[in-house]
VMD Tcl script that draws the C-alpha trace (Angstrom):
set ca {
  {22.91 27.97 32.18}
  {21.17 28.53 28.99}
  {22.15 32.07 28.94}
  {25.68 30.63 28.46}
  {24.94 28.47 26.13}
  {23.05 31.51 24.05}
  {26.27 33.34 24.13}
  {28.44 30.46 22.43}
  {27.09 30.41 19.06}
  {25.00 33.62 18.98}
  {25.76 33.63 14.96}
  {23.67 30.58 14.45}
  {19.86 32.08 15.30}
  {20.11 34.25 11.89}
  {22.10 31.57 9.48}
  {20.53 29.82 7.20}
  {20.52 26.47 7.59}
  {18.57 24.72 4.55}
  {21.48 23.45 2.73}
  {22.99 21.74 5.67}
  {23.08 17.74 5.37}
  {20.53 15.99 7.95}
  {22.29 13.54 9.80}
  {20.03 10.73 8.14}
  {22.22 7.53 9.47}
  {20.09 6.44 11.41}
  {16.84 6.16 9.36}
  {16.25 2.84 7.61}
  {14.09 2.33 4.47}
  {10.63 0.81 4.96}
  {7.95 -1.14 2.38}
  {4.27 -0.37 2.40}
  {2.42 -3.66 1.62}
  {-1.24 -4.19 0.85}
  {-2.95 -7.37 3.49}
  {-2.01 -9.27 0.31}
  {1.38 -8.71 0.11}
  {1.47 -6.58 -3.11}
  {4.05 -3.89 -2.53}
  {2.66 -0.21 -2.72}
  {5.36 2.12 -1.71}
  {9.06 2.16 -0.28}
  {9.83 5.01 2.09}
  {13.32 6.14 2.71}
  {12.60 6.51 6.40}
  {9.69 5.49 8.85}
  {8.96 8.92 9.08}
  {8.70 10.11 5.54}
  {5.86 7.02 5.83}
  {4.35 8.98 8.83}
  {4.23 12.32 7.46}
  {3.20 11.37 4.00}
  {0.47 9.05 5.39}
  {-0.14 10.48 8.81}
  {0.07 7.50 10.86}
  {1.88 6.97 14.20}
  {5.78 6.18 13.54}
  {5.26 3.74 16.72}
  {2.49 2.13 14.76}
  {4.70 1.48 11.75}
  {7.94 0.10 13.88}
  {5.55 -2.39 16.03}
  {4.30 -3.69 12.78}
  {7.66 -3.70 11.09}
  {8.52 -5.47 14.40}
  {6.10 -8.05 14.15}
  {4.26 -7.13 17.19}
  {1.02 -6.12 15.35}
  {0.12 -7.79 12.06}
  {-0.92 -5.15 10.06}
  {-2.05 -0.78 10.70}
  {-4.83 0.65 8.71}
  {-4.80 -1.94 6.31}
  {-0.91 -2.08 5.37}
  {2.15 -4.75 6.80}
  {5.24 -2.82 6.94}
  {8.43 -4.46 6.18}
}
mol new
graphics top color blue
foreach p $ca { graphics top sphere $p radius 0.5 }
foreach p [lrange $ca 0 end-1] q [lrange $ca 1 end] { graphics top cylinder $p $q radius 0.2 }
display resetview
């Protein structure tokens, strides 16, 4: 089956695909706050946060969640 499914769109493994939009609807901006509650950065996405900060993306939704009170020393909102 993936044979077939090599053979549909065999034009797309050499395009370049940089300038195509990322489906981004789904991704929801996030607030870094200090234990204080002095903002310190917004995010556009949870994992912009991640990457840029390497922490866990499950870490930041449980706290933006309210399961957890704070990660590494920041609330997430």
């Amino acid at each position: 089956m993936a044979s077939s499914r090599n053979r549909l769109f065999p034009f797309l493994k050499n395009t370049d695909r940089s300038g195509w939009k990322k489906n981004d609807s789904n991704s929801k901006p996030v607030a870094r706050d200090d234990l204080e509650g002095n903002l310190l950065k917004e995010y556009p996405s949870i994992t912009v946060a991640s990457r840029e900060l390497h922490l866990d993306k499950k870490a930041i939704i449980q706290v933006a969640k309210e399961k957890y009170k704070q990660w590494n020393g920041f609330v997430w909102m």
